[in-house]
C-alpha positions as CSV (number, residue, x, y, z in Angstrom):
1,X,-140.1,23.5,106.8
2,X,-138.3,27.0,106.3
3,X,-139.8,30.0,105.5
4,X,-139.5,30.2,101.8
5,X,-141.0,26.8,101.3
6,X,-144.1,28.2,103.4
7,X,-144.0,31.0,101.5
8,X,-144.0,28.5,97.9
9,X,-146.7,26.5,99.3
10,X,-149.2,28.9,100.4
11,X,-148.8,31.0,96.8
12,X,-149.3,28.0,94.7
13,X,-152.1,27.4,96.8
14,X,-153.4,30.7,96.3
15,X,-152.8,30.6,92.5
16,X,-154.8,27.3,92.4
17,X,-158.0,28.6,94.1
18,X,-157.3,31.9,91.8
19,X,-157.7,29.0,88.4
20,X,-160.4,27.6,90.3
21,X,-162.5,30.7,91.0
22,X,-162.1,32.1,87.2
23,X,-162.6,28.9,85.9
24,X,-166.1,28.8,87.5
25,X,-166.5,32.3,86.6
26,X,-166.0,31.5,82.8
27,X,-168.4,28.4,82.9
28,X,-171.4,30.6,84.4
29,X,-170.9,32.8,81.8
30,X,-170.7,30.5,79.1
31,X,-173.6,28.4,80.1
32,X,-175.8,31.5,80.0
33,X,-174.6,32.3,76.8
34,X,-175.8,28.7,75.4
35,X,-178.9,29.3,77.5
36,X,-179.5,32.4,75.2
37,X,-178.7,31.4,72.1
38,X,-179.5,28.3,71.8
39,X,-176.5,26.0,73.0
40,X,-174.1,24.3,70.6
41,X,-177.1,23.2,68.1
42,X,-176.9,27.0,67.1
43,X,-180.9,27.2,67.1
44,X,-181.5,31.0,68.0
45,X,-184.2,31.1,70.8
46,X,-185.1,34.2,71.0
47,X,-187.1,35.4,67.3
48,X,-185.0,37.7,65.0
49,X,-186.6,40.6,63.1
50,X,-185.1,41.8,60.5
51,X,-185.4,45.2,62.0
52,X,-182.9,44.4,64.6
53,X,-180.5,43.4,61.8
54,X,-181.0,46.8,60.4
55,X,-179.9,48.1,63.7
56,X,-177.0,46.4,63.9
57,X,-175.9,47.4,60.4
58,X,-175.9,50.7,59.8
59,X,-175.8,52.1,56.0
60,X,-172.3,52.1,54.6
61,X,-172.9,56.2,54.8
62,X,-172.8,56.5,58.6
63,X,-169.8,53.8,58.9
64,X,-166.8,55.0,56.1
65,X,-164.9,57.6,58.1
66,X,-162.0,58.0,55.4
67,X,-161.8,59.9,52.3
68,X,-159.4,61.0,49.9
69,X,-159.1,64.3,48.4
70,X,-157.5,67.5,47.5
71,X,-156.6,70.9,49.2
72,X,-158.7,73.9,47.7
73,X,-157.9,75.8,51.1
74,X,-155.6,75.9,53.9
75,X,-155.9,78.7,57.2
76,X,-154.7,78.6,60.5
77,X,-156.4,75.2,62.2
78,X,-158.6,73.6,58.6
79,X,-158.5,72.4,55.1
80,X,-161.0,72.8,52.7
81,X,-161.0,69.9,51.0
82,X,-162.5,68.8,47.9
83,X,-164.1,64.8,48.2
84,X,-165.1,62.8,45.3
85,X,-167.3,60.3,47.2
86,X,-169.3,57.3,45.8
87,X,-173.3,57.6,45.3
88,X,-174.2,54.2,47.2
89,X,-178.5,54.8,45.8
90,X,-176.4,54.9,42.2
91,X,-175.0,52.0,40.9
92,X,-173.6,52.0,37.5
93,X,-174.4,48.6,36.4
94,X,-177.6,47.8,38.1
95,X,-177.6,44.4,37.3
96,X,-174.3,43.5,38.8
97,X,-175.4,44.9,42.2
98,X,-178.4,43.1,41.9
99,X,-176.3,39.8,41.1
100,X,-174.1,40.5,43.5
101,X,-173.7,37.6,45.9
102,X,-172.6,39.9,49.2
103,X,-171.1,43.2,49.3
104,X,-167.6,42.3,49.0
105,X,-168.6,41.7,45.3
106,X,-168.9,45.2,45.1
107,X,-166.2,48.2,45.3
108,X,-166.5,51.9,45.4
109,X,-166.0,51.7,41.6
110,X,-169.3,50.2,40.8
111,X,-171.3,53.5,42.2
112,X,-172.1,57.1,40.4
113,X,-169.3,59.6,42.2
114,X,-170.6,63.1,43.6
115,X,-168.4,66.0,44.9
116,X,-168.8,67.7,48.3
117,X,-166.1,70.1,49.9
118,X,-165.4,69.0,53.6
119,X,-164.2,71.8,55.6
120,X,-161.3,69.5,57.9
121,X,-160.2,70.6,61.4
122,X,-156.6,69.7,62.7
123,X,-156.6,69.2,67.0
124,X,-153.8,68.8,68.7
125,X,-154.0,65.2,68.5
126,X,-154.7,65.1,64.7
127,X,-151.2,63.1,63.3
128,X,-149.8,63.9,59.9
129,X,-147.7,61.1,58.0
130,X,-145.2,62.0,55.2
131,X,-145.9,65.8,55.3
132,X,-146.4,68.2,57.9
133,X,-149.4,70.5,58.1
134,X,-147.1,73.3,57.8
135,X,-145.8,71.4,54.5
136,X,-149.4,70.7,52.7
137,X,-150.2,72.8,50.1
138,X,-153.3,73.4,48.2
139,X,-153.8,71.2,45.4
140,X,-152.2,68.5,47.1
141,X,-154.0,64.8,47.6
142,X,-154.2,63.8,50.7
143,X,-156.2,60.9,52.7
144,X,-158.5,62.0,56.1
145,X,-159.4,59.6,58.7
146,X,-161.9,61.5,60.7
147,X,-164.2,61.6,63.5
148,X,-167.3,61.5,61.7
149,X,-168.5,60.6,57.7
150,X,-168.2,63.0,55.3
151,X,-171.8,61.6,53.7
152,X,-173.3,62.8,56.8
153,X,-171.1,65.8,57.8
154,X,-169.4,69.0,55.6
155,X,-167.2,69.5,59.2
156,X,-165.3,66.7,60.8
157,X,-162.3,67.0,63.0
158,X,-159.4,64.4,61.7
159,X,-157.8,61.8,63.6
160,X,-155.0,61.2,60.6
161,X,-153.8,63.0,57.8
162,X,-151.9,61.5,54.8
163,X,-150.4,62.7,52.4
164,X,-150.6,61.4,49.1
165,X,-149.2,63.4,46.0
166,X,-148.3,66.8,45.3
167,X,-150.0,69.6,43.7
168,X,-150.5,69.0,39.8
């Protein structure tokens, strides 16, 4: 037998104990999981509250991260921006959101609208599509994605900037 056979033999042999190894790994873990929740029957073992389904879905508030809106301000590193953002506690037909099957029945649309001015930072790693920051004017649209919700914040550092339309 020459070397490079040796070589073949003992690397496929390595490989298989490798498939072996990971395959047992991956078993483990899946049998715990079935342990916990209750196997393939899908009967949950362990009670749920509906608490912890609170937790686990925060209010729409703390989770939307982009806006749209226009420029009333530009200095050195921020835009002021002006938001129109949706009233989520103010529907405007309160019997379709009462009827409504499950939220995707439902669009932005459907709520009261409020104005707040969102004072947007630019970082170094904030990226600009379509239009330079040196390029935005005020009174242009543009669409943020920040670091933070502009229901919960008035300052937020953006991620992306877009721009959208020019300055009526």
């Amino acid at each position: 037998m020459t070397k490079f056979e040796k070589i073949i033999i003992i690397t496929v042999c390595a490989l298989a104990l490798v498939v072996l190894i990971s395959g047992a790994i991956i078993f483990r873990q899946l049998k715990d999981i079935n342990a916990r929740t209750g196997g393939a029957s899908g009967a949950i073992q362990q009670p749920v509250s509906q608490d912890s389904i609170k937790k686990k879905n925060p209010p729409l508030e703390e989770i939307i991260k982009q806006f749209t809106g226009t420029i009333e301000k530009i200095s050195e590193n921020e835009l002021t921006v002006d938001v129109e953002l949706a009233d989520f506690s103010k529907p405007k037909n309160s019997e379709k959101s009462t009827n409504a099957n499950s939220p995707q029945d439902q669009s932005a649309n459907d709520f009261e609208k409020f104005n707040k001015q969102i004072t947007v930072k630019i970082s170094g790693e904030t990226m600009f599509a379509l239009k330079r920051f040196s390029d935005l004017k005020t009174g242009d649209a543009i669409s943020v994605i920040s670091d933070k919700s502009p229901y919960s914040e008035s300052v937020l550092t953006a991620g992306n900037i877009i721009y959208l339309s020019p300055a009526r």
